[in-house]
C-alpha positions as CSV (number, residue, x, y, z in Angstrom):
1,X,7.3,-42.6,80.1
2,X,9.1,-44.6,77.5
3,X,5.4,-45.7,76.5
4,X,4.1,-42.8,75.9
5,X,7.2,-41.6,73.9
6,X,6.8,-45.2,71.7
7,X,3.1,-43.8,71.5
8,X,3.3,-40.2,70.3
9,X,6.5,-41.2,67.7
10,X,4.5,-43.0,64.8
11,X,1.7,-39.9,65.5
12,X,4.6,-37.5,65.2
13,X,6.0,-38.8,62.2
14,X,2.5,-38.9,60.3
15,X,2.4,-35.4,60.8
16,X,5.6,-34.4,59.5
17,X,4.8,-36.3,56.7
18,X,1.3,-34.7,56.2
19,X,3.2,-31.3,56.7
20,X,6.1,-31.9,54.1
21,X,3.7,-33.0,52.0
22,X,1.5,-29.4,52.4
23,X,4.6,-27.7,51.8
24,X,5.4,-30.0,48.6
25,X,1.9,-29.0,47.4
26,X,1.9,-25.3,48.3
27,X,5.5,-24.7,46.7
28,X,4.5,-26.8,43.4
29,X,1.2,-24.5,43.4
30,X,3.2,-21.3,43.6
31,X,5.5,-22.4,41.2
32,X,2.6,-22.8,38.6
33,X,0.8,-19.7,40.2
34,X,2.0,-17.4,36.9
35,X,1.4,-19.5,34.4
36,X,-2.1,-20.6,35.9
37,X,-3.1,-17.0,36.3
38,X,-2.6,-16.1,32.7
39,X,-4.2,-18.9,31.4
40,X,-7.2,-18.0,33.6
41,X,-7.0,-14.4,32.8
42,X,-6.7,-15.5,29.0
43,X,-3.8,-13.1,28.6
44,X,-0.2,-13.2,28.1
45,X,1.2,-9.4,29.3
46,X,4.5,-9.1,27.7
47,X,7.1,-6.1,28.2
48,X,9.0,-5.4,25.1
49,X,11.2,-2.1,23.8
50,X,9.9,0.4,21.5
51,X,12.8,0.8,18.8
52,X,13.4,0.3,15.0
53,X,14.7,-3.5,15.7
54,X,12.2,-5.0,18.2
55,X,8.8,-3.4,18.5
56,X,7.2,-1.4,16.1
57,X,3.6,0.0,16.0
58,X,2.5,-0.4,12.0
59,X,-1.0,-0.3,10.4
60,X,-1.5,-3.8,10.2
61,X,-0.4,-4.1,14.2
62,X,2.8,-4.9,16.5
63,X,5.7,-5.7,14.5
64,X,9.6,-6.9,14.9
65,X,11.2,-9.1,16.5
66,X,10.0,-9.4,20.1
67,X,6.6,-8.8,19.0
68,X,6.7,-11.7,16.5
69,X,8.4,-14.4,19.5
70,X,5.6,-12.9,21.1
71,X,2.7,-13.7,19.1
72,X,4.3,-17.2,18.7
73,X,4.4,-17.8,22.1
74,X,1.0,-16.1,22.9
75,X,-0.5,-18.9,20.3
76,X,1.7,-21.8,21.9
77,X,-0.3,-21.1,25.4
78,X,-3.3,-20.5,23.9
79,X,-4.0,-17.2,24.9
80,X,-4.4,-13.8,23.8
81,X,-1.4,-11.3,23.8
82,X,-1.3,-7.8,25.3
83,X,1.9,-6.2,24.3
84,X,3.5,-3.4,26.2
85,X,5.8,-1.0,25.2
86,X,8.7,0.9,26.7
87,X,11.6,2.8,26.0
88,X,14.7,1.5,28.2
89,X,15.4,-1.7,29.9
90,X,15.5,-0.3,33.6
91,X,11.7,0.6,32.9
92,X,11.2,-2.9,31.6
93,X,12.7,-4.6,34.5
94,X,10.5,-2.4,37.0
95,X,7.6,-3.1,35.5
96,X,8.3,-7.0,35.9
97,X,9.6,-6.6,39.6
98,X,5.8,-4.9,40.4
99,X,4.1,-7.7,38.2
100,X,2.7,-5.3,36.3
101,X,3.9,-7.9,33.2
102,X,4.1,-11.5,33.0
103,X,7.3,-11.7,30.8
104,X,10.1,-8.8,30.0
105,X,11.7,-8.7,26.8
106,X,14.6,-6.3,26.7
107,X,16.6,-5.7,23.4
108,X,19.4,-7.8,24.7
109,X,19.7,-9.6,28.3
110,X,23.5,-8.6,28.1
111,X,21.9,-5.3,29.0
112,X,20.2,-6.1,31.9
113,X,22.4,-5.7,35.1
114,X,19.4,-6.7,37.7
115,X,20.4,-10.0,39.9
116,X,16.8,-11.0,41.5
117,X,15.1,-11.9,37.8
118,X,15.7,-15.3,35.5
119,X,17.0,-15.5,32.1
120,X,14.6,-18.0,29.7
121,X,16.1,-19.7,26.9
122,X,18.8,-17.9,24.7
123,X,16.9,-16.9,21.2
124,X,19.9,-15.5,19.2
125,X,22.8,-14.2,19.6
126,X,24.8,-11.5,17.4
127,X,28.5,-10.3,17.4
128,X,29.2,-6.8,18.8
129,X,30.9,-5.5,15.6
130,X,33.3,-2.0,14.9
131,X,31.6,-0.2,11.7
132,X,34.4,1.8,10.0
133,X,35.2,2.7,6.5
134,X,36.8,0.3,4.7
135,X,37.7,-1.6,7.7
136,X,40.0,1.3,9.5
137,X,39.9,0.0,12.8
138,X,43.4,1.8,14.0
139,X,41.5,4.8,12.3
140,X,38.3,4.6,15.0
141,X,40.6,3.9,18.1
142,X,43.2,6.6,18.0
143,X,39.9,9.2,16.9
144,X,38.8,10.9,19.7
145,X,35.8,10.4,21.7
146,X,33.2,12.5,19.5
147,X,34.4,10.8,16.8
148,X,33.1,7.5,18.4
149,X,29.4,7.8,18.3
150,X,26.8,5.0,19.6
151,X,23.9,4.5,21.2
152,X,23.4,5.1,24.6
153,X,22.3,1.5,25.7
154,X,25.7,0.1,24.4
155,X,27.8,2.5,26.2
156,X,29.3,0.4,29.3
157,X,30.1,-2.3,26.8
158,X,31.7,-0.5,24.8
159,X,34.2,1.5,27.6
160,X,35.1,-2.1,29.6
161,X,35.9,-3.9,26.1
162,X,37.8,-1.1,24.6
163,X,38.9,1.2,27.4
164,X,38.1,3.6,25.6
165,X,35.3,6.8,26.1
166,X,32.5,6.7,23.6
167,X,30.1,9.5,22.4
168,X,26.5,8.3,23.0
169,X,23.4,10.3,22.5
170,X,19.5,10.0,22.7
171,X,19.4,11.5,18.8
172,X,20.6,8.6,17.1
173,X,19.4,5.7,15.4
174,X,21.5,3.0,13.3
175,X,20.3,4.6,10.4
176,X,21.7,8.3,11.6
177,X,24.7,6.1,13.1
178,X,25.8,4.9,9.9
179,X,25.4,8.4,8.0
180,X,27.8,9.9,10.3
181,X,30.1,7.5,9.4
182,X,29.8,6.8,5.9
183,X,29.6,11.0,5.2
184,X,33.0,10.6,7.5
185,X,31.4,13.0,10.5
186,X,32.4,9.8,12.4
187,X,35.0,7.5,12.8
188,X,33.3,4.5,13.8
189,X,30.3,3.3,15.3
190,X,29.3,0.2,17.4
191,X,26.4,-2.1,16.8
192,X,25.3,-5.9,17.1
193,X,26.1,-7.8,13.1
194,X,22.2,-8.4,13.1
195,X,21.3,-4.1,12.9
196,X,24.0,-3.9,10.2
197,X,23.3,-6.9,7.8
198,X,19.9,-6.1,7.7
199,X,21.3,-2.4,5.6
200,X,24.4,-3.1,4.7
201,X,23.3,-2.9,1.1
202,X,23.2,0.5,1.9
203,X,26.6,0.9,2.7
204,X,29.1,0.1,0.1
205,X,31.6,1.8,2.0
206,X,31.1,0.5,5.3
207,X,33.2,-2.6,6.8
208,X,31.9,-4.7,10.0
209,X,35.0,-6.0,12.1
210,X,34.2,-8.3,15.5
211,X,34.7,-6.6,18.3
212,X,37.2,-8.6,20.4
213,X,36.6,-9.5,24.1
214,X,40.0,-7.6,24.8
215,X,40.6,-5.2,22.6
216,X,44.2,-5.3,23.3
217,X,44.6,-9.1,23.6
218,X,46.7,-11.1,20.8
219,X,43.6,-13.7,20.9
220,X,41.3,-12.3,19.0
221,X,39.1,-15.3,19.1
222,X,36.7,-14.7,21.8
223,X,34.1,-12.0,21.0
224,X,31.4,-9.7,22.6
225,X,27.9,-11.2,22.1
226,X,25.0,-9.7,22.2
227,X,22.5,-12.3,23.1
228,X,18.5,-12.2,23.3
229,X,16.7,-13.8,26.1
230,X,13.3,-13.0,28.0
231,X,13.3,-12.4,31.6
232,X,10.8,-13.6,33.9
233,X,11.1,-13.2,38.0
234,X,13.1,-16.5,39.6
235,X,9.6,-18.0,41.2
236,X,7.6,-18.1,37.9
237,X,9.2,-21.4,37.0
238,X,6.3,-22.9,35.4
239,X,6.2,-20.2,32.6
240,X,9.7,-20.3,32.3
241,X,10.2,-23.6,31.7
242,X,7.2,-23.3,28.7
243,X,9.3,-20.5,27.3
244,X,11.8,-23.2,27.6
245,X,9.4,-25.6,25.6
246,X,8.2,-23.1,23.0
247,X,11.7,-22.1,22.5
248,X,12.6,-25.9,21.6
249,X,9.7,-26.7,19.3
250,X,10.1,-23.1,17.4
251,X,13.5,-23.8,16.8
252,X,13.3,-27.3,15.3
253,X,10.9,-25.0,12.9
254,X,13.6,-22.1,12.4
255,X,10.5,-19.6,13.8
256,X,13.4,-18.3,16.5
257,X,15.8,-17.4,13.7
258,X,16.2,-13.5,13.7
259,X,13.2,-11.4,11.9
260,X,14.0,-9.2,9.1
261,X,11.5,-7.2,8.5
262,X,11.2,-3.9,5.5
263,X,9.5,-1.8,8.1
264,X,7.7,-0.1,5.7
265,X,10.9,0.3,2.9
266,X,9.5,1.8,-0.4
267,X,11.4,0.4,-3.5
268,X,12.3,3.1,-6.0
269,X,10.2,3.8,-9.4
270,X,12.2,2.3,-12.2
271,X,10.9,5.4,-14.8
272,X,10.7,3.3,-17.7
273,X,9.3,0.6,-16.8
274,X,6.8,2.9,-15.1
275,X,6.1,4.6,-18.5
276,X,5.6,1.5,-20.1
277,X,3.1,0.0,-17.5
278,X,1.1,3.7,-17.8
279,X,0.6,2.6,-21.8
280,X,-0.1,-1.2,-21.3
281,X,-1.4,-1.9,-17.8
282,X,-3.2,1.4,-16.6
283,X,-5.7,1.5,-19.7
284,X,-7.0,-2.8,-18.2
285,X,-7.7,-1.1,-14.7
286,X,-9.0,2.6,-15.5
287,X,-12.3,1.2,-15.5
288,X,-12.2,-0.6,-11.9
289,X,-10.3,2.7,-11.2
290,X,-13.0,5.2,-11.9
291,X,-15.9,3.4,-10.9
292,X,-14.8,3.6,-7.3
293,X,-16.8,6.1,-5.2
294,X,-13.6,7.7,-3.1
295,X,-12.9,10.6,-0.9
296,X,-9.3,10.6,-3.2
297,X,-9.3,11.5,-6.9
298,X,-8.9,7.7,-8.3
299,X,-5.5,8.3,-9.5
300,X,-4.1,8.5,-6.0
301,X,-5.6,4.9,-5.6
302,X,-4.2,4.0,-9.2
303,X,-0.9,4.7,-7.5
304,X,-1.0,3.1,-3.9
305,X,-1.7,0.1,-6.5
306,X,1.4,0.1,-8.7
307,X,3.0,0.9,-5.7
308,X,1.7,-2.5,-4.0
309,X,1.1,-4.3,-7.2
310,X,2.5,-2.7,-10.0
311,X,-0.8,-3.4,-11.3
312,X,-0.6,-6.8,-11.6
313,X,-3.2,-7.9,-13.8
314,X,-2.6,-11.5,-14.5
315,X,-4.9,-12.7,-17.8
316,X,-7.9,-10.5,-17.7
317,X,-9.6,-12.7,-20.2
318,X,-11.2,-14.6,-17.2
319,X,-13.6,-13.1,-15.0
320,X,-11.9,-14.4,-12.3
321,X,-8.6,-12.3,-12.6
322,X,-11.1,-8.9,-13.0
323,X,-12.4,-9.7,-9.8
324,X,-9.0,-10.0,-7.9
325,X,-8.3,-6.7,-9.8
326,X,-11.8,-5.2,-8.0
327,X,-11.3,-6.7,-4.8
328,X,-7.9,-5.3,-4.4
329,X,-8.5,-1.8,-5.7
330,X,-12.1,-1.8,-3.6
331,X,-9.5,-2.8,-0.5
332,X,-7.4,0.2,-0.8
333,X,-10.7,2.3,-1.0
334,X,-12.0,0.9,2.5
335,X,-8.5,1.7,4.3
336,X,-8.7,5.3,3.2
337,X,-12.1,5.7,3.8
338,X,-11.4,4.4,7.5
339,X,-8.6,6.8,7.9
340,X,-11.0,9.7,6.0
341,X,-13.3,9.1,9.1
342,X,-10.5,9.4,11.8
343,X,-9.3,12.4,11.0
344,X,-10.9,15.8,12.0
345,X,-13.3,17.2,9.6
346,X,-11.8,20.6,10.1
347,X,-8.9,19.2,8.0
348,X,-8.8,19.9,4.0
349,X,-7.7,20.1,0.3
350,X,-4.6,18.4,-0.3
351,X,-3.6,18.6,3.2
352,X,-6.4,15.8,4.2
353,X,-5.1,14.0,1.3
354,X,-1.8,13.5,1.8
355,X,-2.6,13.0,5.5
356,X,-4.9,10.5,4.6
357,X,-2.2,8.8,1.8
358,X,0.7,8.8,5.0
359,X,-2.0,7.1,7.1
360,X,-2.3,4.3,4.9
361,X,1.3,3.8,4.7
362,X,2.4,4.3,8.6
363,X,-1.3,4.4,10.6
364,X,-2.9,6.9,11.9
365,X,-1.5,6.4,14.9
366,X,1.6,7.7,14.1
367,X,0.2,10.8,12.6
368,X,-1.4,11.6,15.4
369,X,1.7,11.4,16.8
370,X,3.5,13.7,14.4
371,X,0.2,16.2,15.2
372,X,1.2,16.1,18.7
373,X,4.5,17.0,18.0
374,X,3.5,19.6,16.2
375,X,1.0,21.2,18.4
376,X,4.1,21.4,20.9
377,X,6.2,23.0,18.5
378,X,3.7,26.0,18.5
379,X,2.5,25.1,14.8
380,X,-0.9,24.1,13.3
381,X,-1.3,20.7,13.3
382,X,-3.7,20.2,10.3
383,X,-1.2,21.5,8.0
384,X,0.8,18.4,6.2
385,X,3.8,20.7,5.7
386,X,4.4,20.9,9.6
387,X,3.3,17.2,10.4
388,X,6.0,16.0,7.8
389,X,8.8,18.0,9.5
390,X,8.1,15.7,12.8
391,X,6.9,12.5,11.1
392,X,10.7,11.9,10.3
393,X,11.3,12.2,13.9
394,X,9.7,9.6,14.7
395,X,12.4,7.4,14.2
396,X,14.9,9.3,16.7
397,X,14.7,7.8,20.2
398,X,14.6,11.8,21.7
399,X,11.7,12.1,19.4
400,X,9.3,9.1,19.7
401,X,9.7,8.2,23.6
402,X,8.0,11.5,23.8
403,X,5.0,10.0,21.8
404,X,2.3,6.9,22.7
405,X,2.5,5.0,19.9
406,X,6.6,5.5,19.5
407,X,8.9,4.2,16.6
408,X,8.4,4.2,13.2
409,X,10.1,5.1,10.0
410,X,8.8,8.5,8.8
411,X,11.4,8.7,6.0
412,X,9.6,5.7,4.1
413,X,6.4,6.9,5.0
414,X,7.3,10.6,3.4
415,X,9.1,8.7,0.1
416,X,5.7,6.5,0.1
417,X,3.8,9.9,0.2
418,X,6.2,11.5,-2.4
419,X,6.1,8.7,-5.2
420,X,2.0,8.4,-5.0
421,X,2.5,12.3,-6.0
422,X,4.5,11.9,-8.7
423,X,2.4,8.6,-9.7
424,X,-0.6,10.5,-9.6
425,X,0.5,13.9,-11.5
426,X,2.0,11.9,-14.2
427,X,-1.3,10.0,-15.1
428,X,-3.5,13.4,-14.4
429,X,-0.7,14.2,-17.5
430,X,-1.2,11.6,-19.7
431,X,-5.1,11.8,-19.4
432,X,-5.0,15.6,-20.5
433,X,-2.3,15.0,-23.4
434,X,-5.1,12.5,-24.6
């Protein structure tokens, strides 16, 4: 008997071995499983939210600051990105949990409650801060509740820090946020230092205190962060630990440094300097101008060009400077000839062309949004006086989670609209005074 035990032992112990080393194997596979299967697929699938801040549909593609990590990170792997939107994080985090994405990106992993998924790297982070008028922060916590407006997402923050009951609603923005407080409908309003530097130009008035830990705490030193991270599930450790990777590389190259972007701002029309560059610039491009076959008169693409340009002309004693002029005038004529084509031909007069001019400056995307919106409403979509009522609802969450292509700024895109106009009639004047 003792033998046969001495026998079978070294056998025994060979296949342990062999079957640790299987299970070795199998987990190390399953651990690179994700990342294997989207560099087969040639795909990177990432979740990200539809807002003003982080995702943003414009003409020339995704835009923000999710979508630009993104793209970084898309490149890093070597593989194409497929971005997809959504409106809140719970949505987000579902998504993930059915692998229906490879990588979740909410607007700030401080907002993400769920256990079972893994944090990646920390991008950024940004102070939670009170915006009040001139710094009246007794003023915003003896107001009462409706007088304390924020967004929804930031609403159980807000009551555990402060113990206090906020307002929140689906019809505000930071834009709409800091109206109500700066027209004094509101006390005070709460939102991460990032969102306010990036307008705070805007708001003479308005003063940003950190929001403390606990509010009611003599140390005022520790602070409510709001920090950005992505969220993968806890067995893709492969791709998280590249995120890891391309996080370290991209910040030794200040790529993860928070993206400020215009999204789509239109600067104002200094008048005089405008009637200046009508005498001394216009006449060098008029040529170029009128030579363009175009579905709009060519002083609407004079003026998308001193909007863009402010018709630059550089030294046109060289050929080579006229042919920049061409080449950029002849690319303004292409995009609205595209957008001409995508729109129905049932549409006409000046409501095609402004439609056509909005397009250019948003996408037609988003018009066909605003259409949408329209049709619901009960009105006619074709008419640019109804689309421009919605258009500047696409920038309130209530408003653009209805749509498919969600946020973007219809304000700028109806100022853009409004100063080709003004652009346009005031050379149509000049050329019949002469």
């Amino acid at each position: 008997m003792h033998s046969y035990i001495s026998a079978i032992l070294p056998f025994r112990r060979h296949c342990i071995l062999f079957f640790c080393a299987l299970l070795m194997i199998s987990i190390s596979l399953c651990a690179h499983a994700d990342l294997l299967s989207i560099i087969d697929r040639d795909t990177l699938n990432i979740g990200v939210i539809n807002d003003e801040h982080h995702h943003r549909l414009l003409k020339s593609g995704h835009a923000g600051t999710d979508a630009e990590l993104a793209k970084g990170f898309a490149d890093y792997l070597g593989v194409k990105l497929n971005i997809v939107p959504f409106y809140s994080e719970d949505a987000l985090i579902g998504a993930l949990k059915k692998k229906q994405i490879d990588v979740a990106a909410p607007r700030f992993s401080t907002l993400v409650k769920e256990e079972t998924v893994a944090h990646g790297p920390l991008f950024f982070s940004s102070p939670l801060m009170i915006i009040s008028r001139h710094g009246d922060l007794q003023g915003c916590l003896n107001a009462s509740a409706a007088k304390r407006t924020i967004k929804h997402s930031f609403v159980p923050t807000a009551e555990v820090v402060t113990q206090l009951d906020w307002q929140s609603s689906d019809l505000v923005n930071t834009a709409t946020l800091l109206d109500a407080v700066d027209k004094k409908n509101s006390e005070c309003t709460l939102l991460p230092q990032a969102f306010f530097d990036s307008v705070a130009q805007f708001y003479p008035e308005l003063t940003a205190t950190t929001l403390p830990a606990q509010l009611n705490s003599p140390d005022k030193s520790s602070t409510v962060a709001m920090t950005k991270q992505w969220i993968v599930l806890p067995q893709n450790t492969a791709l998280r630990s590249s995120i890891f990777e391309y996080t370290h590389l991209s910040r030794q190259n200040h790529t993860t440094d928070i993206i400020n972007q215009t999204d789509l701002a239109v600067a104002d029309i200094n008048r005089a300097d405008f009637v200046m560059d009508v005498e001394n610039k216009l006449p060098h491009l008029q040529t170029e101008l009128t030579r363009v076959q175009s579905v709009l008169p060519w002083q609407i693409i004079a003026a998308i060009d001193y909007l863009e340009t402010q018709w630059y002309t550089g030294s046109l004693t060289t050929d080579k400077a006229a042919d920049q002029v061409q080449m950029r005038i002849n690319g303004i004529n292409q995009q609205l000839e595209i957008i001409n084509n995508q729109l129905p031909a049932r549409i006409a007069g000046n409501d095609r062309d402004w439609l056509i001019v909005a397009a250019y400056h948003c996408g037609i995307a988003h018009i066909e949004d605003a259409r949408q919106l329209v049709e619901q409403n009960g009105s006619n979509p074709d008419l640019w006086i109804n689309i421009k009522q919605q258009l500047v609802r696409l920038s309130v969450p209530a408003y653009y989670q209805q749509t498919l292509h969600g946020y973007t700024n219809g304000n700028a895109t109806l100022k853009f609209v409004d100063q080709v106009r003004f652009i346009a009639d005031s050379i149509n004047i000049v050329d019949v005074k002469e």
